[in-house]
N, C-alpha and C positions, 0 to 999 in steps of 0.2 A: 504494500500500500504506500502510496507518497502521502507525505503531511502535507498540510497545507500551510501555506506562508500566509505571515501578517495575522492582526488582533482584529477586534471587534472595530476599529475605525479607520481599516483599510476598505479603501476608493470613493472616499466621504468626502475631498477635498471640496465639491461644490455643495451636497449634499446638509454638511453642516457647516452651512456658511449665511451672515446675518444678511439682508436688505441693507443698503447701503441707508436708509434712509432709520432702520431701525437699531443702526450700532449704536454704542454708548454704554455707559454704567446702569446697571440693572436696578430697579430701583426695591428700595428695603423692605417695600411692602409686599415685593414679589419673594423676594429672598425668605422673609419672615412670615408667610403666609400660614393659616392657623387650618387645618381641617379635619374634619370629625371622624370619628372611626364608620364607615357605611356609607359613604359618600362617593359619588361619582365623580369620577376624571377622567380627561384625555392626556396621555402623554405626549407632551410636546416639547421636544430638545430647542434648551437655549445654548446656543453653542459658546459662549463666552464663562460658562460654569462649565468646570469638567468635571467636578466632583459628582458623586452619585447618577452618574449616566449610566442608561440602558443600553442593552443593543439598539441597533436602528434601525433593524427588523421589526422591532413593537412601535415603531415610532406611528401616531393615532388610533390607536388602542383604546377602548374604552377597557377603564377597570373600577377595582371597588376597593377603600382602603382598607384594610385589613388592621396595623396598627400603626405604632412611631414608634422606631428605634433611632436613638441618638435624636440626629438632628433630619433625618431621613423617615420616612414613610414604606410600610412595606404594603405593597400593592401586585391585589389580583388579579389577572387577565388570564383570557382565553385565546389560545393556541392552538389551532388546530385542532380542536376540540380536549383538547387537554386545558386543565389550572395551571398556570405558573405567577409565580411569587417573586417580584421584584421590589428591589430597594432602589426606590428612587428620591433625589433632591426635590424640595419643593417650588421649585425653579422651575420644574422640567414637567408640572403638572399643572392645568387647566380643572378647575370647576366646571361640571356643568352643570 
C-alpha cells in the first residue's frame, strides 16, 4: 500500500482563504461566543484561527452540541450516516 502524503490542510490554499473584503481581527464576541449544550450549528472555518479546526471535509455541516471542553465545544455531526464527535473552536461555528 502507498501512504499518503500531506495532513488534513493539504490543497486548501484557496479553499481556506478570507474575502478580501472580510480580512481583519476577528472580533471578541465571535471568539467568546457562549452556547448551550443542544443547540444547532453550522461549521464554518474562519481561517485566521487555527486552533480547534476541523477537517474541511465537515466544512457546512449541520451538528448539535454535545458539551464544552476547555475553551472548545464538542460537537455532533453526521457522516455518512455514521455520528462523529468533533472539537471545535467557537470561531469556526455558526448558530442557527
Amino acid at each position: 500500500m502507498v501512504s499518503r502524503i500531506g495532513g488534513t490542510k493539504r490543497k486548501t490554499r484557496h479553499k481556506l482563504t478570507k474575502h478580501f473584503r472580510d480580512k481583519g481581527k476577528v472580533p471578541l464576541s465571535k471568539f467568546f461566543q457562549e452556547l448551550s449544550l443542544g443547540d444547532k450549528v453550522v461549521l464554518k472555518v474562519n481561517p485566521t484561527v487555527q486552533k480547534g479546526l476541523y477537517h474541511f471535509r465537515f466544512h457546512s455541516k449541520v451538528g448539535t452540541i454535545k458539551a464544552k471542553r476547555g475553551n472548545c465545544y464538542q460537537v455532533t455531526i453526521k457522516d455518512g450516516g455514521k455520528p462523529k464527535l468533533l472539537n471545535v473552536h467557537p470561531v469556526h461555528l455558526r448558530k442557527l
